[in-house]
C-alpha positions as CSV (number, residue, x, y, z in Angstrom):
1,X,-117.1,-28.3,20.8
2,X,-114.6,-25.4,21.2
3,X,-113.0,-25.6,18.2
4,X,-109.6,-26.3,20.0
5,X,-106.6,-28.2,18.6
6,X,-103.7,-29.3,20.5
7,X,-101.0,-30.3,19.1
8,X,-98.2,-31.9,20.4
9,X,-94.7,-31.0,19.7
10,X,-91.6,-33.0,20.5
11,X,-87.6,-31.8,21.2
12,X,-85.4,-34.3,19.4
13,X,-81.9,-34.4,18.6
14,X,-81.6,-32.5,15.4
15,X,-81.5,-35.0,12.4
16,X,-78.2,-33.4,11.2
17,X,-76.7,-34.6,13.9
18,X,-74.5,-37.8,14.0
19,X,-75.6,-40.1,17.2
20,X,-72.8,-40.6,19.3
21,X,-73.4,-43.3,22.2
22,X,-72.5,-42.5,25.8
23,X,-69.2,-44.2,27.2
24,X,-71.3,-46.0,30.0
25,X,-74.1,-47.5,27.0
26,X,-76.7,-46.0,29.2
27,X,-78.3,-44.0,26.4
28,X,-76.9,-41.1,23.6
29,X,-74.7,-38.0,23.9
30,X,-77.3,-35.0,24.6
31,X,-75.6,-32.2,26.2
32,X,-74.4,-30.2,23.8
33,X,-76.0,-31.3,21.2
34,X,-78.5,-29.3,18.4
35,X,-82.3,-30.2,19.4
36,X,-84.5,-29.2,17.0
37,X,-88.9,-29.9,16.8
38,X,-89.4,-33.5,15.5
39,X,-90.1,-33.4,11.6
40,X,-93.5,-34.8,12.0
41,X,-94.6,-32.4,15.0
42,X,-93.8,-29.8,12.8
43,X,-95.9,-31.2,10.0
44,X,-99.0,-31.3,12.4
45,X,-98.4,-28.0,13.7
46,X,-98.3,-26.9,10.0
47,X,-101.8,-28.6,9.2
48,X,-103.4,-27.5,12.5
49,X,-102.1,-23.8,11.3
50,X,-104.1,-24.4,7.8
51,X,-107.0,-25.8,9.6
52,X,-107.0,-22.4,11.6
53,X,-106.5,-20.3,8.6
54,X,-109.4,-21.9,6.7
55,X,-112.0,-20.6,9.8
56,X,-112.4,-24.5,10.5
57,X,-110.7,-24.3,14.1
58,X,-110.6,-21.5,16.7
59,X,-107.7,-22.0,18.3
60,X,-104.2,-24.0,18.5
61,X,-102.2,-24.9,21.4
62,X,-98.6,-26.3,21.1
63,X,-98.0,-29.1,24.2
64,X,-94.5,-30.2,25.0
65,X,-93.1,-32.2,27.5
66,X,-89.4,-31.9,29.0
67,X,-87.1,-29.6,30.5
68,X,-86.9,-26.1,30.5
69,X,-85.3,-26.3,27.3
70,X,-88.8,-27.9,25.4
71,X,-90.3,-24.0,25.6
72,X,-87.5,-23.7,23.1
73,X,-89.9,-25.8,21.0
74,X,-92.9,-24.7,21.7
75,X,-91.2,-21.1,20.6
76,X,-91.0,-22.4,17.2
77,X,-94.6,-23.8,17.0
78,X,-95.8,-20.5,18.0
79,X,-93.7,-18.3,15.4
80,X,-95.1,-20.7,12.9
81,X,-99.0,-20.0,13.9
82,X,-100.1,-21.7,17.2
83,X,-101.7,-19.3,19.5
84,X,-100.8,-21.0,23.1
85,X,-98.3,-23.5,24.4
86,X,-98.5,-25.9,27.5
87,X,-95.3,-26.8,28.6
88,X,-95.4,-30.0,31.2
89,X,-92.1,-30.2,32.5
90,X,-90.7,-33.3,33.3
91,X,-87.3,-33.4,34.2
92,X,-83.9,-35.8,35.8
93,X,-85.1,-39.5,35.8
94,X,-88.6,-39.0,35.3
95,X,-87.5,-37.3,31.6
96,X,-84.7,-40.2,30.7
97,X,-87.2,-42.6,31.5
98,X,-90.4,-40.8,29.4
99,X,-92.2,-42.5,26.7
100,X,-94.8,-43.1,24.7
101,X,-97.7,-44.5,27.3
102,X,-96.6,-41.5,30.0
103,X,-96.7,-39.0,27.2
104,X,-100.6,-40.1,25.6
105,X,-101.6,-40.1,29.5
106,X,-100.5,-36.2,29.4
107,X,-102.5,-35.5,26.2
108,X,-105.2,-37.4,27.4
109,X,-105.4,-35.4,30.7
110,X,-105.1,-31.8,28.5
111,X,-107.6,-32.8,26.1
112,X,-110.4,-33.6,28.6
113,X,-109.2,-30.4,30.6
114,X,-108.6,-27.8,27.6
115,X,-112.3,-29.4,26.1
116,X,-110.1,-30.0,22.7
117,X,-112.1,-31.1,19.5
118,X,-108.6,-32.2,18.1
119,X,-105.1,-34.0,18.9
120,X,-102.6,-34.0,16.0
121,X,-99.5,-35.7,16.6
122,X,-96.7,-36.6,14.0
123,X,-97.1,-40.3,13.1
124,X,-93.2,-41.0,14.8
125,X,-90.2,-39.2,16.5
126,X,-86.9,-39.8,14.3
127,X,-85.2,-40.6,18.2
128,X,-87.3,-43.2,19.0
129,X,-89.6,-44.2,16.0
130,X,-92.1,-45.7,18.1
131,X,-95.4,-44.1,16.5
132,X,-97.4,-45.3,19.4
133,X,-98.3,-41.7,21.1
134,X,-101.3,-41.0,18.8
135,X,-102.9,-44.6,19.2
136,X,-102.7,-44.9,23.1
137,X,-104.1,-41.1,23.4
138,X,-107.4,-42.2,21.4
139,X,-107.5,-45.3,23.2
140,X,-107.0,-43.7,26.4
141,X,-109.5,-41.2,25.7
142,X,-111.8,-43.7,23.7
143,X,-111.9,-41.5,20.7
144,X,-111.8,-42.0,16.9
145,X,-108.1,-41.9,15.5
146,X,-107.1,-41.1,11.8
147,X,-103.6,-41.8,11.7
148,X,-100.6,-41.7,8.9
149,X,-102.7,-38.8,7.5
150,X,-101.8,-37.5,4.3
151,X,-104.9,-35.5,3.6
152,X,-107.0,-33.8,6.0
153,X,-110.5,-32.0,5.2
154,X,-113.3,-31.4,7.8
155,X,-117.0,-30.9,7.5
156,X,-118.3,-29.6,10.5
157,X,-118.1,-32.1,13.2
158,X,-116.9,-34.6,10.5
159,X,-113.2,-35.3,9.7
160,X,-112.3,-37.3,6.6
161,X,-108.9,-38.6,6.4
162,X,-106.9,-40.1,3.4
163,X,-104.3,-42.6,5.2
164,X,-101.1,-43.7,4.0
165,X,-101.2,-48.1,3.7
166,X,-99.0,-50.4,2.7
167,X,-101.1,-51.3,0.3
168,X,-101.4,-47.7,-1.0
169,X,-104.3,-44.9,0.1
170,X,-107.1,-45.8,2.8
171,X,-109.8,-43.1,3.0
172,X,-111.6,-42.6,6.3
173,X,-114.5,-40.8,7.9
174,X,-114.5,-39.9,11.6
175,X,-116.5,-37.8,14.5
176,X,-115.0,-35.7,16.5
177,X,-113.3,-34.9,19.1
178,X,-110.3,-37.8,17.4
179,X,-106.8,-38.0,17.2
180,X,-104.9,-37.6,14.0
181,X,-101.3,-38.7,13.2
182,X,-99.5,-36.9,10.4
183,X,-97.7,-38.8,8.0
184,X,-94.3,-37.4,5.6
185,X,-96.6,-36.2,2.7
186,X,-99.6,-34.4,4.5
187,X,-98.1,-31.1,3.8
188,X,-94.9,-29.1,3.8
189,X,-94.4,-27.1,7.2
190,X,-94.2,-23.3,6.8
191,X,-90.8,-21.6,7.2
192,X,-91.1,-19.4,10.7
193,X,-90.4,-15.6,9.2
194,X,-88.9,-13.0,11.7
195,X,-92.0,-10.6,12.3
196,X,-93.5,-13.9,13.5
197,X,-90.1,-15.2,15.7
198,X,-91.2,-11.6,17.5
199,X,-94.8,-12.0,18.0
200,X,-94.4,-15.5,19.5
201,X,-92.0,-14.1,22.0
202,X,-95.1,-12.3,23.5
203,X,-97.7,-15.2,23.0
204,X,-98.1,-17.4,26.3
205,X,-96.5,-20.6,27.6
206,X,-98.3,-22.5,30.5
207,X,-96.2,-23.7,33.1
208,X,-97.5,-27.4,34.4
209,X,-96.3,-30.5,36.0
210,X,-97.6,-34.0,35.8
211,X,-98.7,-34.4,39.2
212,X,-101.4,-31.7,38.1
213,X,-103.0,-33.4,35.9
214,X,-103.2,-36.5,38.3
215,X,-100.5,-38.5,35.2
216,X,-98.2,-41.0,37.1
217,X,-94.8,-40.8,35.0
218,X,-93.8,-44.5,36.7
219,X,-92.2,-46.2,33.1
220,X,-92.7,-50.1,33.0
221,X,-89.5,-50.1,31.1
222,X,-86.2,-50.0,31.6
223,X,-83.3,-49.6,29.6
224,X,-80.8,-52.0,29.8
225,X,-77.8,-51.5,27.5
226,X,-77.7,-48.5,24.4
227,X,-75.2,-50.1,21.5
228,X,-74.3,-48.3,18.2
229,X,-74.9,-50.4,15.5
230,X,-72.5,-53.1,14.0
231,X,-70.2,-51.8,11.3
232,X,-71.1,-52.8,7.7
233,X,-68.7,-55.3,6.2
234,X,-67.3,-54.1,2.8
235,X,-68.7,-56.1,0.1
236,X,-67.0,-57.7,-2.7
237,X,-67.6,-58.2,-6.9
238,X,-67.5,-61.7,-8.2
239,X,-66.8,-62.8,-12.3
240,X,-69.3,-65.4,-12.6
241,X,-72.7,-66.4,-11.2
242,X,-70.4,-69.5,-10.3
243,X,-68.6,-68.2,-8.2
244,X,-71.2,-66.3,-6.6
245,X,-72.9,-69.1,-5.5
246,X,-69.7,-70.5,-3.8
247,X,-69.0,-67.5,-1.9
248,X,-72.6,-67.7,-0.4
249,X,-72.0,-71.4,0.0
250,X,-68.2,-70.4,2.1
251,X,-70.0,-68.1,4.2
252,X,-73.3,-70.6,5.0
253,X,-75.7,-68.9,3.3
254,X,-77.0,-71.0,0.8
């Protein structure tokens, strides 16, 4: 294998940021807004970095897909260790309309053509919270998937992962090439210092577009209406267990 990871990194509304709903309900406020890398990208980019360090990978390459403004992104990846970034841009319609199918067919398509041993994903994006990217890339390229990682060690061509379960800890074996997911407590991501901001301004961002990798960005979705949550009702303190049970009885729910 060639000892190549990619990893893929994801612009997101910075979680800072309140949510403000557009006037029309087509979607959220975005322009002018702070983007910043999705928490969990950055926690895979952080472990793909250690993997790296410890001689156990050659290579990592930061993937992004979006508008000009994703090499942004891929920036930060790089100051933080990645060696490479592949930006697919996908812009207008095509970018409102993105998700999580269109984006594992883009992975797929890089893996088989950068000959990657590894995909490490974050487990979710905080703007959409769909965790489905890692689990269509492995079934789309019919590999083994270790996802919700919170410990990653490999052995050779070996991977053992320790997954996070409701139930509490799942430990896994796996061949690669495979696609992991990282999960909250995998690791803690590296703070991008300013001799490294520099060096990844040198470092290399390929330019590509979907239609060169043969992806077809056609969404079987649509969007029909965006709506801001309902106000919470103010609640209210009650003397007696008595009385209690009569307000939940006045408003039908008991």
């Amino acid at each position: 294998m060639s000892g190549r990871v990619l990893v893929g990194v994801k612009r997101v509304i910075d979680y800072a940021v309140k949510i403000r709903v557009k006037p029309d309900n087509s979607g959220v406020v975005t322009d002018g807004v702070k983007h910043s890398m999705n928490p969990f990208c950055e926690i895979a980019v952080e472990e793909a970095v250690k993997l790296k360090e410890k001689k156990l990978i050659k290579e990592v390459v930061a993937v992004s897909c979006g508008p000009q403004q994703s090499q942004e992104t891929i920036r930060t990846a790089l100051a933080m260790g990645a060696d490479r970034g592949i930006h697919v841009e996908v812009s207008g319609k095509d970018y409102e309309t993105l998700g999580p199918l269109q984006v594992s067919k883009i992975l797929a398509a890089l893996a088989k053509k950068e000959d990657a041993q590894l995909i490490i994903l974050g487990k979710q994006a905080i703007d959409d919270d769909c965790n489905q990217t890692g689990q269509m890339t492995a079934a789309l390229l019919d590999w083994p998937q270790g996802t919700f990682a919170s410990e990653v060690s490999m052995d050779g061509a070996q991977v053992k992962v320790v997954r996070e379960i409701d139930g509490g800890l799942e430990t896994i074996k796996i061949n690669t090439p495979a696609v992991l997911t990282a999960d909250l407590r995998l690791n803690t991501p590296r703070y991008a210092t300013l001799p490294n901001i520099m060096k990844a301004k040198k470092k290399k961002i390929a330019n590509v577009k979907p239609a060169d990798l043969g992806v077809d960005l056609t969404s079987r979705l649509e969007v029909l209406r965006v709506d801001e949550p309902p106000q919470r009702q103010a609640g209210m303190k009650v003397e007696t267990v008595e009385d209690l049970v009569e307000k939940l009885r006045d408003t039908g729910m008991v």
